[in-house]
The first five atom37 places (N, CA, C, CB, O) and aatype in JSON, in Angstrom:
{
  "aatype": [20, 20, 20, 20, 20, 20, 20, 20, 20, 20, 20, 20, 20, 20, 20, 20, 20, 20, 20, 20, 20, 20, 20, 20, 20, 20, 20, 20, 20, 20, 20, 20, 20, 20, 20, 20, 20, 20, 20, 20, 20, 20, 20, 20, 20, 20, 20, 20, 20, 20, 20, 20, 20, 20, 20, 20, 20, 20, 20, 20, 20, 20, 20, 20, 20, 20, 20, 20, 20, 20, 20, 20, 20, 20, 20, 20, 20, 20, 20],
  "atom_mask": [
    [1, 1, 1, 1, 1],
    [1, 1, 1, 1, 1],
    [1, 1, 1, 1, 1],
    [1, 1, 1, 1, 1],
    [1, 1, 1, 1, 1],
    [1, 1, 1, 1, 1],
    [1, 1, 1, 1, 1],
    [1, 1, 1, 1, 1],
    [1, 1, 1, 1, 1],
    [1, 1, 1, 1, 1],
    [1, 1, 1, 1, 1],
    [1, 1, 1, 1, 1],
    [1, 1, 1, 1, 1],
    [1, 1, 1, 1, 1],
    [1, 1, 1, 1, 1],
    [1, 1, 1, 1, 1],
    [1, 1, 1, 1, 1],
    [1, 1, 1, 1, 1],
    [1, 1, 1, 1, 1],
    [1, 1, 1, 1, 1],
    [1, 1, 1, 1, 1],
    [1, 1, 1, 1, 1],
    [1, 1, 1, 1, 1],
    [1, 1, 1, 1, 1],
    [1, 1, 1, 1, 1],
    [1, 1, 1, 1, 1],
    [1, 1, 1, 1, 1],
    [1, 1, 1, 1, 1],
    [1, 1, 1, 1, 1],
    [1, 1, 1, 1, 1],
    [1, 1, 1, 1, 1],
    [1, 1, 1, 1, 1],
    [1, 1, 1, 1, 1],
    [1, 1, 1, 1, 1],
    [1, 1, 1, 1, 1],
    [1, 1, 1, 1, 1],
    [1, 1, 1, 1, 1],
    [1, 1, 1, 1, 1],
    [1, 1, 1, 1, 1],
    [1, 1, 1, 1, 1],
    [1, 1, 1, 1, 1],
    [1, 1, 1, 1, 1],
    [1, 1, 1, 1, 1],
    [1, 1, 1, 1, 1],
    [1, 1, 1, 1, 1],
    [1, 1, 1, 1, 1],
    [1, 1, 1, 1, 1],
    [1, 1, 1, 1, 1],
    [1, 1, 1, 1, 1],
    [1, 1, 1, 1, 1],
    [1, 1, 1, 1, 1],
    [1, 1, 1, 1, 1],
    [1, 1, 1, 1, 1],
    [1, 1, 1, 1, 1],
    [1, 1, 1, 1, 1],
    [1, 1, 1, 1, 1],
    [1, 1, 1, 1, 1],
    [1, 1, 1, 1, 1],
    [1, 1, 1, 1, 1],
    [1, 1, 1, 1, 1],
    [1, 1, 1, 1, 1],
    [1, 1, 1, 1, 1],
    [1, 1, 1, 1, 1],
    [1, 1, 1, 1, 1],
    [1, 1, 1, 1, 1],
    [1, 1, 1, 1, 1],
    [1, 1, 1, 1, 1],
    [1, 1, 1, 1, 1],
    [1, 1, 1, 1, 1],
    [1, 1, 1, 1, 1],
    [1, 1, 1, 1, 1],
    [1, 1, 1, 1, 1],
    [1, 1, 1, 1, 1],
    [1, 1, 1, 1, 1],
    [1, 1, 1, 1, 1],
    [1, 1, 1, 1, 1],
    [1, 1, 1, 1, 1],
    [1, 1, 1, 1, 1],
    [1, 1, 1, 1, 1]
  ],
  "atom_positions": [
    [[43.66, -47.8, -39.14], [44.18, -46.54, -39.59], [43.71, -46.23, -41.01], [45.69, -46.54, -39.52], [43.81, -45.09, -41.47]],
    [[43.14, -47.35, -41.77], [42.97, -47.34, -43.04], [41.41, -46.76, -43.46], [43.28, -48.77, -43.48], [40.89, -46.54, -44.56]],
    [[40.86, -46.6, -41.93], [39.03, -46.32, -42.56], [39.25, -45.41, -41.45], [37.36, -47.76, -42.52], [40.09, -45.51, -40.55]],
    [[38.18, -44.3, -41.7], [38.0, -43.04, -40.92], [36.77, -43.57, -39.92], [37.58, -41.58, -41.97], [35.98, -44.47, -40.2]],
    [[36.83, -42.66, -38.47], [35.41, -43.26, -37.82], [34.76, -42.27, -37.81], [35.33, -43.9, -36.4], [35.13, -41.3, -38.48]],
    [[33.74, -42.24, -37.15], [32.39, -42.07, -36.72], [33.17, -40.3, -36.64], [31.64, -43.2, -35.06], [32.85, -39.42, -37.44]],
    [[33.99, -40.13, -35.73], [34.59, -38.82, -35.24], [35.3, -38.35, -36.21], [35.43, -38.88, -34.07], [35.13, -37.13, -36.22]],
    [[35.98, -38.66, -37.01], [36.15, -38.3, -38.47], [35.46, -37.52, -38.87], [36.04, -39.14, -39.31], [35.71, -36.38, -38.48]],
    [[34.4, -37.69, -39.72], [33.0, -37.78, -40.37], [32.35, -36.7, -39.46], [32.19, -39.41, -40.3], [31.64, -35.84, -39.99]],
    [[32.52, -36.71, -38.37], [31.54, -35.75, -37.52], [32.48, -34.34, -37.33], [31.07, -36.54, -35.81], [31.96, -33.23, -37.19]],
    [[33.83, -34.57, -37.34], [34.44, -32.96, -37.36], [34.69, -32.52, -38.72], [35.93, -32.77, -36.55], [35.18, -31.41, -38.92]],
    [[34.38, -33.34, -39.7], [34.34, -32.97, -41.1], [33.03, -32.44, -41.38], [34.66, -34.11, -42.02], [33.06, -31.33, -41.93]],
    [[32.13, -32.81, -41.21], [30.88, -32.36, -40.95], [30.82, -31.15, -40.5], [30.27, -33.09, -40.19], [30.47, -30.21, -41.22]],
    [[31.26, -30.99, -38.82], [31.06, -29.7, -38.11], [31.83, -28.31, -38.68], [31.53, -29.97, -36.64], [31.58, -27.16, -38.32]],
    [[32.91, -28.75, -39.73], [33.91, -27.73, -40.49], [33.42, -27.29, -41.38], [35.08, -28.13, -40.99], [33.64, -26.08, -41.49]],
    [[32.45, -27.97, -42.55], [31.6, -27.53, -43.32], [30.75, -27.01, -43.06], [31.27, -28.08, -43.86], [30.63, -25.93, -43.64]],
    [[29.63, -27.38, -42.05], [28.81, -26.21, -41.31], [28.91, -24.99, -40.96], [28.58, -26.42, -40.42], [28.13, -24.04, -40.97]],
    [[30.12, -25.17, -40.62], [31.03, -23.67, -40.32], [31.43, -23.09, -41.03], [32.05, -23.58, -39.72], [31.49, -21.98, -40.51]],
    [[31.94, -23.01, -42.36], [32.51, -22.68, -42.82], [30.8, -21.88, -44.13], [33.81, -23.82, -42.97], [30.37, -20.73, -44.23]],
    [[30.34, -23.23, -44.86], [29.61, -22.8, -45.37], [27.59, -21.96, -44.49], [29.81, -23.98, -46.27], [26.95, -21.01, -44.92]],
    [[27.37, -22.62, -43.61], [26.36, -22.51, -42.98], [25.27, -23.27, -43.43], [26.13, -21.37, -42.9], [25.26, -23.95, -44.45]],
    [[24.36, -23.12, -42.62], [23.1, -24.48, -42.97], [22.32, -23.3, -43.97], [21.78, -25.3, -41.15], [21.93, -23.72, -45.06]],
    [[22.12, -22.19, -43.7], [21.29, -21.49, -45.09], [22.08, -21.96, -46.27], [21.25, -19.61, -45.15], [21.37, -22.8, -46.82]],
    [[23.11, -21.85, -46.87], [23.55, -21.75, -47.71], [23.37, -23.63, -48.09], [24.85, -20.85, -47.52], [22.77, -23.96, -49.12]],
    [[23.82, -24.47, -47.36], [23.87, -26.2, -47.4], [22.06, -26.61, -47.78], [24.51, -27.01, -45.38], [21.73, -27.57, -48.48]],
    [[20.9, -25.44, -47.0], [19.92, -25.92, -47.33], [19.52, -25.66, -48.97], [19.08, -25.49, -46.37], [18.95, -26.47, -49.69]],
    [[20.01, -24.14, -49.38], [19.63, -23.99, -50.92], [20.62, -24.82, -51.46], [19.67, -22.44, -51.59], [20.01, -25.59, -52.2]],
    [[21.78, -25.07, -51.49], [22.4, -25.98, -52.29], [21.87, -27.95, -52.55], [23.8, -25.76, -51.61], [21.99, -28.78, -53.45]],
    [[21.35, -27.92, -51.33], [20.19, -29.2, -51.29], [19.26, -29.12, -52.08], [19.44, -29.4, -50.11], [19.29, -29.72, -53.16]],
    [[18.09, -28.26, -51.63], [17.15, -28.41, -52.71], [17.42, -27.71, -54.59], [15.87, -27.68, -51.94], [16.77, -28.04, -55.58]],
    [[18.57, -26.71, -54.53], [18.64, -26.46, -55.87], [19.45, -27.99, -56.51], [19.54, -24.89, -56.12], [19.57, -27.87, -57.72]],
    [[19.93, -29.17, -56.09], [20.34, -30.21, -56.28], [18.93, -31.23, -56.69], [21.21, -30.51, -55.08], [18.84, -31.86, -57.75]],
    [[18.03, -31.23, -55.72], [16.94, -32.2, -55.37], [16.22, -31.38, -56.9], [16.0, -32.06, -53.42], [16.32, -32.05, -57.93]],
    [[15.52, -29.92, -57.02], [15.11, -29.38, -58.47], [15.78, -29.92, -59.73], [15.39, -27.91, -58.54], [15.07, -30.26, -60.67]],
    [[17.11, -30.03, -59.79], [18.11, -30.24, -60.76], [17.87, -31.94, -61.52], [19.67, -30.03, -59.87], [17.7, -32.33, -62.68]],
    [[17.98, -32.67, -60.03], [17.39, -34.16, -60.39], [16.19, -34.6, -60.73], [17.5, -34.89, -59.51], [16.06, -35.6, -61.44]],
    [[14.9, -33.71, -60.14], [13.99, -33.77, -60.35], [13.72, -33.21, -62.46], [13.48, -33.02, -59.02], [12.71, -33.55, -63.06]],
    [[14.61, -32.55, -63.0], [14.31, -31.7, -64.33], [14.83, -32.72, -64.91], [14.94, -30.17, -64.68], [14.29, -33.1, -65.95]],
    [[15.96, -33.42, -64.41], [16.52, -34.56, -65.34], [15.77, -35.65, -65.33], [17.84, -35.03, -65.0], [15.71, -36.32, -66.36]],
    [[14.99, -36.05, -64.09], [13.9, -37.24, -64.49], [12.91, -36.62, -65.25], [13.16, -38.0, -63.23], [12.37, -37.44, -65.99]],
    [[12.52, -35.66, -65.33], [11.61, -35.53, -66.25], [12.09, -35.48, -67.81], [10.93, -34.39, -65.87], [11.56, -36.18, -68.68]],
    [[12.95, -34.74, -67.99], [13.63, -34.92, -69.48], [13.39, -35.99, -69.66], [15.06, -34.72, -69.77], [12.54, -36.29, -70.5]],
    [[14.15, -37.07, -68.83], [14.12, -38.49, -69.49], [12.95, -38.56, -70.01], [14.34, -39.7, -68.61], [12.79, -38.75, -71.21]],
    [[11.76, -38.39, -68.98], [10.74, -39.0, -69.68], [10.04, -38.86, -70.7], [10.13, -39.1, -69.2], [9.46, -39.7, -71.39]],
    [[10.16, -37.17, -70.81], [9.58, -36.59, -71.94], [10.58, -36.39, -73.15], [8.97, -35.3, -71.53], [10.82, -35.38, -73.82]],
    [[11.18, -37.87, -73.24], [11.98, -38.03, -74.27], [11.47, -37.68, -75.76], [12.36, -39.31, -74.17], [12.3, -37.44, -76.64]],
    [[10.06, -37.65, -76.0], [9.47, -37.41, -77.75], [9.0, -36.1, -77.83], [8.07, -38.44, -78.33], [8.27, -35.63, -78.71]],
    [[9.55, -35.42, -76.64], [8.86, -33.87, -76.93], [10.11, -33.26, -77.25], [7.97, -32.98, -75.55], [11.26, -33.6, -76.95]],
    [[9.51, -31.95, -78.14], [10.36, -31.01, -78.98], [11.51, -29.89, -78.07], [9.16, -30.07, -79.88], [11.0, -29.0, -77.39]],
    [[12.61, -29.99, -78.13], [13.6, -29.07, -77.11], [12.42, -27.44, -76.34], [15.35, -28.29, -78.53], [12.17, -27.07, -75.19]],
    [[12.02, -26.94, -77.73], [11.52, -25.75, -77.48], [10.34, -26.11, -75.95], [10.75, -25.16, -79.09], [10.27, -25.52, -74.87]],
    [[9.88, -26.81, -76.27], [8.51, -27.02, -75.55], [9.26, -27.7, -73.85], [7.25, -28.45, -76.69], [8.75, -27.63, -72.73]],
    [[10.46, -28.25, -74.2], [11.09, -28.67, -72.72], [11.47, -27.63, -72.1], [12.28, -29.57, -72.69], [11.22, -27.51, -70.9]],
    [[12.01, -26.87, -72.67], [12.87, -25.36, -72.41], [11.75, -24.27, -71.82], [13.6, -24.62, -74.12], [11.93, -23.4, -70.97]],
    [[10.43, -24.64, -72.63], [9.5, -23.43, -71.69], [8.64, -24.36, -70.53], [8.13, -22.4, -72.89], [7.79, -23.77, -69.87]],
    [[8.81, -25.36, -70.38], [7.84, -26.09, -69.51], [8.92, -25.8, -67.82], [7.57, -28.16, -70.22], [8.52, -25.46, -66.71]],
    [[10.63, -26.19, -68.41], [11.33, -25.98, -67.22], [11.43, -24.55, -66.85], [12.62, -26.54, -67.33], [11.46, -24.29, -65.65]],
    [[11.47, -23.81, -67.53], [10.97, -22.03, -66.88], [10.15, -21.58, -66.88], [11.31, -20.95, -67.22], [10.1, -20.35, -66.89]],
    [[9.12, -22.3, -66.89], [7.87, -21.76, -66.4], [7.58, -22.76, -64.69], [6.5, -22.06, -67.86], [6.9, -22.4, -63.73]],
    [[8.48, -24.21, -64.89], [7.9, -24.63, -63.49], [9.2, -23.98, -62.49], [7.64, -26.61, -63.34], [9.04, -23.98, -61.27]],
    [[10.45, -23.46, -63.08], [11.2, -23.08, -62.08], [11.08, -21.71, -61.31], [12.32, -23.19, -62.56], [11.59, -21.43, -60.23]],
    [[10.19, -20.82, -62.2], [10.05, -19.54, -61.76], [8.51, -19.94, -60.64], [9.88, -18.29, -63.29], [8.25, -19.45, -59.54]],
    [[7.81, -20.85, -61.33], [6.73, -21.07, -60.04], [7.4, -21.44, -58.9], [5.61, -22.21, -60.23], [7.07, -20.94, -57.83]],
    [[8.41, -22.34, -58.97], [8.64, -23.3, -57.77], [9.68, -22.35, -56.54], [9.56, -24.92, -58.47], [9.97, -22.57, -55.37]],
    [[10.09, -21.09, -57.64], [10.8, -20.39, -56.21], [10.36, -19.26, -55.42], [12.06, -19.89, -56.46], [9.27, -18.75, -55.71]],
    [[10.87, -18.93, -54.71], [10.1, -17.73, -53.88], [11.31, -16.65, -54.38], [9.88, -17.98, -51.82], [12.47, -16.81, -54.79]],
    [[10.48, -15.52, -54.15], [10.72, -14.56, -54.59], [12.02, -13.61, -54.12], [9.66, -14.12, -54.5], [11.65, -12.62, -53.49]],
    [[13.41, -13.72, -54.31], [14.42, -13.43, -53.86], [14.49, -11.48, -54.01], [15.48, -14.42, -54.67], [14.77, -10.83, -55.01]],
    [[14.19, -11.08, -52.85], [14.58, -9.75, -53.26], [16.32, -9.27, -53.69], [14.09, -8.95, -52.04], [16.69, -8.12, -53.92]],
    [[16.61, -9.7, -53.69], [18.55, -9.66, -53.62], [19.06, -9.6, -55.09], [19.41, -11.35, -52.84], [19.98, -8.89, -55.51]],
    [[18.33, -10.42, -55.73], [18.83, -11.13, -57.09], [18.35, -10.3, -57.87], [18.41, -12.59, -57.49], [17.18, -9.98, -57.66]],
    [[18.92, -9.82, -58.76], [17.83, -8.92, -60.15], [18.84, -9.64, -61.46], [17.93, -6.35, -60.15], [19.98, -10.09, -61.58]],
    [[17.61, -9.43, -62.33], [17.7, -10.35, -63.35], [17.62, -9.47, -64.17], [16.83, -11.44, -63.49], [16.67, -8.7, -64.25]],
    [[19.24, -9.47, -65.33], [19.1, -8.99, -66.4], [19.41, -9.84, -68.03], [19.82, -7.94, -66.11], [19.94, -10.87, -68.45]],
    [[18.83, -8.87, -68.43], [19.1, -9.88, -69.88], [20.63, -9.24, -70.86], [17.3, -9.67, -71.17], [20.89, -8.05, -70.99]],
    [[21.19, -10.04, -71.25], [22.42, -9.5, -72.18], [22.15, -9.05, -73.79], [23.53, -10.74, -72.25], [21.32, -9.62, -74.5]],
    [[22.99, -7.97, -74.22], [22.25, -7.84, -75.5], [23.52, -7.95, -76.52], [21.31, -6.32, -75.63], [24.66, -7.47, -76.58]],
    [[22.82, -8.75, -77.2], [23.99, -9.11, -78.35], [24.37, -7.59, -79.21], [23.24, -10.46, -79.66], [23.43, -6.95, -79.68]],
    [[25.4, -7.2, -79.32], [26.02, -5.49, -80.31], [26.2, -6.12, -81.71], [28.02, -4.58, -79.71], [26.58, -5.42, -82.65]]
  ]
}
């Protein structure tokens, strides 16, 4: 009674599917898998200057996505 089985796990599974959908579970995957991927690189490029990290990750994140017609991007302006 103390460990969940196999059928557990699988209608917990099938509730999240449902609820969220596999489009939505697949971008939340890979915007996760991008996320880990920016943090191994930080690490590595531990002796480089913030500025130069900051344009290397928006310049490879705007390559790496496809082009969302839905989303529009604005900028905020300081008064």
């Amino acid at each position: 009674m103390g460990s969940f089985s196999i059928w557990h796990w699988a209608i917990v599974l099938l509730i999240v599917v449902m609820v969220f959908g596999t489009k939505k579970l697949r971008n939340m995957g890979s915007d996760l898998g991008g996320a880990v991927k920016g943090f191994k690189d930080g690490m590595k490029d531990g002796g480089a200057s913030a500025d130069d990290k900051t344009a290397a990750v928006t310049n490879a994140q705007v390559a790496d996505k496809p082009v969302d017609k839905t989303t529009i991007d604005v900028e905020a302006k300081k008064l």
